[in-house]
C-alpha positions in Angstrom: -11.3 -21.4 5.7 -10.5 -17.9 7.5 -11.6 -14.3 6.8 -8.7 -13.7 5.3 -9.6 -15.4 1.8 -9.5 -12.6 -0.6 -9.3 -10.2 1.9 -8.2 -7.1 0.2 -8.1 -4.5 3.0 -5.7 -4.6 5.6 -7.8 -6.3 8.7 -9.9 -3.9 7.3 -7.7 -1.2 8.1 -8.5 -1.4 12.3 -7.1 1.5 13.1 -8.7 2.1 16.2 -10.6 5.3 16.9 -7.0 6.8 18.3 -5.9 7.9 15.0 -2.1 8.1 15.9 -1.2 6.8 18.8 1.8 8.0 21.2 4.4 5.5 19.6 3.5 6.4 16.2 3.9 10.1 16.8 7.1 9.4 18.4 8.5 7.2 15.4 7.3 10.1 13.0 9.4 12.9 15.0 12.1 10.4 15.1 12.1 9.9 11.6 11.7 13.5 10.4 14.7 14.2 13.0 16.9 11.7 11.4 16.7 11.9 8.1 19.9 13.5 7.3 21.4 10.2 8.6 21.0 8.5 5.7 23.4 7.8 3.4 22.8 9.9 0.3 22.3 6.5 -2.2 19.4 5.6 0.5 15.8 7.3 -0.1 13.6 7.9 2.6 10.1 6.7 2.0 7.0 6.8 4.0 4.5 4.4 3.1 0.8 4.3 3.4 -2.3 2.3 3.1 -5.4 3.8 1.7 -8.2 2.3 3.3 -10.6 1.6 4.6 -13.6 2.1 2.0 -17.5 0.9 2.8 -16.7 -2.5 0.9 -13.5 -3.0 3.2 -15.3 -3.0 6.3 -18.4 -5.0 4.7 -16.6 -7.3 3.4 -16.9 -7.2 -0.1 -13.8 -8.2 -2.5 -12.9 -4.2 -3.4 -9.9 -4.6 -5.9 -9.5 -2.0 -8.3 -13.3 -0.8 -7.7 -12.8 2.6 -7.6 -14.2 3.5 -4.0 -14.2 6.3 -1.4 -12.2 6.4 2.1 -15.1 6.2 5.0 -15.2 9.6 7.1 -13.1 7.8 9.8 -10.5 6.6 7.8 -10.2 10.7 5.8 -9.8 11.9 10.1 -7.2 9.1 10.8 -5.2 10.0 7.9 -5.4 13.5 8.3 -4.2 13.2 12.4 -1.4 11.1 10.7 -0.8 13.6 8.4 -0.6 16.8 11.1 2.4 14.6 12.3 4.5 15.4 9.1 3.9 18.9 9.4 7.4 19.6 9.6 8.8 16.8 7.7 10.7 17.6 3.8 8.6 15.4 2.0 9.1 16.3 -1.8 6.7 13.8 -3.5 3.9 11.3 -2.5 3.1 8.8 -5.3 -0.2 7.2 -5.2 -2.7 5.7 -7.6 -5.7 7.7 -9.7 -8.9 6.1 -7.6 -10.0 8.0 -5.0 -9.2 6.7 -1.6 -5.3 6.9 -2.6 -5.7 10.5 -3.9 -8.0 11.6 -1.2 -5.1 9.9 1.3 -2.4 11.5 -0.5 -3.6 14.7 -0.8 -4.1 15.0 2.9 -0.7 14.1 3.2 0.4 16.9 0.5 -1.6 19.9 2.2 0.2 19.3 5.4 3.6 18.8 3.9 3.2 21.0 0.7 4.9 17.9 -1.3 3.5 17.9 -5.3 0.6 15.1 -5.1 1.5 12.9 -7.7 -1.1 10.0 -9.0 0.1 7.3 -11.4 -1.7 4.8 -13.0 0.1 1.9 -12.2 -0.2 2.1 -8.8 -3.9 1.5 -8.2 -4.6 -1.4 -6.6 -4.7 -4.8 -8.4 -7.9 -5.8 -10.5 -9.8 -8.6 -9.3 -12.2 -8.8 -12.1 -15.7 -10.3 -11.4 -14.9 -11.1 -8.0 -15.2 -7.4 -7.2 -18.3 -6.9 -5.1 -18.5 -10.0 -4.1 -18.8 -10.7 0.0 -15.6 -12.8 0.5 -18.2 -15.4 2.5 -20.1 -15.8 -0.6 -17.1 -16.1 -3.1 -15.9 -18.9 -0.8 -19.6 -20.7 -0.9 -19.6 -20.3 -4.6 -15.8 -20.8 -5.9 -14.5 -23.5 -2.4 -11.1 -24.3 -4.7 -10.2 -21.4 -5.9 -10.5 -19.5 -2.8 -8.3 -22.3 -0.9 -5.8 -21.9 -3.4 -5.9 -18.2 -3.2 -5.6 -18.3 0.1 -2.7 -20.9 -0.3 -0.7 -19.4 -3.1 -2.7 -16.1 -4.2 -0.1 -15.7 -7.4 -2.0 -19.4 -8.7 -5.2 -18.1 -8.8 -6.9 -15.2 -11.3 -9.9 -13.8 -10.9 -12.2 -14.3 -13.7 -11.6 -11.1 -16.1 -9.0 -10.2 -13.4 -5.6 -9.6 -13.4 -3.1 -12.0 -12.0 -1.1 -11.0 -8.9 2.8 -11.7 -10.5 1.1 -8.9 -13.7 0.1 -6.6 -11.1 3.5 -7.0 -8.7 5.3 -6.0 -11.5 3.0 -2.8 -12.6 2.9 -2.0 -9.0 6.8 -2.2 -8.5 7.8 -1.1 -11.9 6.2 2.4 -10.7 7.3 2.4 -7.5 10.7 1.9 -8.9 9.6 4.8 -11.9 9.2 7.1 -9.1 12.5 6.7 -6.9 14.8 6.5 -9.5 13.2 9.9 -10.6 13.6 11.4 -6.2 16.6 13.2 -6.5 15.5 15.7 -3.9 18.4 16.2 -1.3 17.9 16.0 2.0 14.2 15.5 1.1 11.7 12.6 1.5 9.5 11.1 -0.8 5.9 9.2 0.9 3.9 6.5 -1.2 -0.1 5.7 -1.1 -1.2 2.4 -2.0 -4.8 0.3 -1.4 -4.2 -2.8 0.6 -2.9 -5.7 -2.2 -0.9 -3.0 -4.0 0.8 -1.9 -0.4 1.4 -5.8 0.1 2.7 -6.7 -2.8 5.4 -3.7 -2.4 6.3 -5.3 0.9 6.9 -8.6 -0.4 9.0 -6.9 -2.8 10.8 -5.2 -0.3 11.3 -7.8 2.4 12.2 -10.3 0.0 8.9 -12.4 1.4 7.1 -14.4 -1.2 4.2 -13.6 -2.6 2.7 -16.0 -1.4 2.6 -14.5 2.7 1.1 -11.8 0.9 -2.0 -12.3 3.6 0.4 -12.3 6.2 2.0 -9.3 5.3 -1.1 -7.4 4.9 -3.0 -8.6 8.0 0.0 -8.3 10.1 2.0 -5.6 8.9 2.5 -2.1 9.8 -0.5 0.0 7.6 2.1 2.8 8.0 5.9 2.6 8.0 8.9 4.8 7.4 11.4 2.9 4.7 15.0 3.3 3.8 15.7 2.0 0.3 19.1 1.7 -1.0 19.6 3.3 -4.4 21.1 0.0 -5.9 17.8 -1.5 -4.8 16.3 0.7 -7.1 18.6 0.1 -9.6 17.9 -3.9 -9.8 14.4 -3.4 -8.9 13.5 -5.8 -12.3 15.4 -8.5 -10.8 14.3 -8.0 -7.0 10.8 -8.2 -8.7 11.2 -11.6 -9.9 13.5 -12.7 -6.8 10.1 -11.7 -5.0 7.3 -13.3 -7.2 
């Protein structure tokens, strides 16, 4: 069994103690250069994680616990953020706990986009596993956590919420949001917590649900996306293509 059972921050969100390095501040003048390259049914969107909190780095199941960022991860974001100073971002979407609004709202003071938190977007609820330390859920629940880790969409939490319910909450506002972008010329950015940024990716990739470990432990914790509009448009179906 590995540490990434019911991990639900992104390798704890090791960002290092360079908060943006030299290729990321290169991709992020690239990208607010070349913007106006896009075709005008394609949205622009810059993704984010929000982490990580205390109980990310200790390694307690967080879920939907509604926690704050750690001081190093509010500087990180906030370097990243200076970066955008000069980008049009219109919009950045994130969920109502704290660690996404605290992330967004660094991005919106830099940008001067509208800071706008949704409900559906917080991070999935992983009921009475919350606060657990992921060594001691595995001790305690040995199946459950192997089949998590397996195949995370066959297992819910006790009291939790099941990862296909909260795909589709999370992606059905995501999609909410860009069908509502019709900024010209302008950007839109998007917060998430770890599981919620995952599941998004799956979505977007077309990955199952089931790398969703992968995809969080491995993947960018920050990335510039182009989405076509008709992606948008069949975003119900691309859900259930995904999940």
């Amino acid at each position: 069994m590995t540490d990434a059972v019911l991990d639900s921050s992104p390798r704890c969100f090791r960002r290092g103690s360079q908060a943006a390095s030299l290729t990321d501040r290169r991709l992020f003048k690239d990208s607010i250069t070349d913007r106006g390259m896009s075709k005008d049914e394609d949205i622009r969107v810059f993704m984010l994680q929000a982490a990580p909190t205390e109980w990310d780095l200790s390694e307690r199941v967080a879920g939907a616990v509604d926690l704050p960022l750690t001081d190093d991860a509010l500087a990180e974001i906030k370097t990243i953020a200076e970066a955008f100073r000069d980008a049009t971002i219109s919009s950045v979407l994130c969920g109502t706990d704290e660690a996404s609004q605290a992330a967004a709202d660094l991005l919106g003071q830099t940008t001067g986009a509208k800071v706008r938190p949704i409900e559906d977007l917080c991070e999935a609820d992983l009921g009475l596993w919350q606060g657990m330390r992921r060594r001691d859920l595995i001790e305690k629940f040995p199946t459950a956590s192997r089949q998590w880790l397996d195949n995370p969409c066959s297992v819910t939490a006790p009291e939790g919420e099941g990862l296909r319910e909260a795909a589709d909450r999370i992606i059905s506002a995501v999609c909410r949001g860009l069908e509502r972008h019709r900024a010209v010329g302008q950007s839109l950015a998007v917060v998430l917590r770890p599981v919620a940024y995952g599941l998004v990716r799956c979505w977007l990739e077309g990955r199952d649900v089931s790398e969703l470990w992968s995809v969080i432990s491995y993947g960018p914790e920050h990335e510039w996306r182009t989405i076509p509009r008709e992606v948008v448009r069949n975003g119900r179906e691309g859900i259930k293509a995904a999940i």
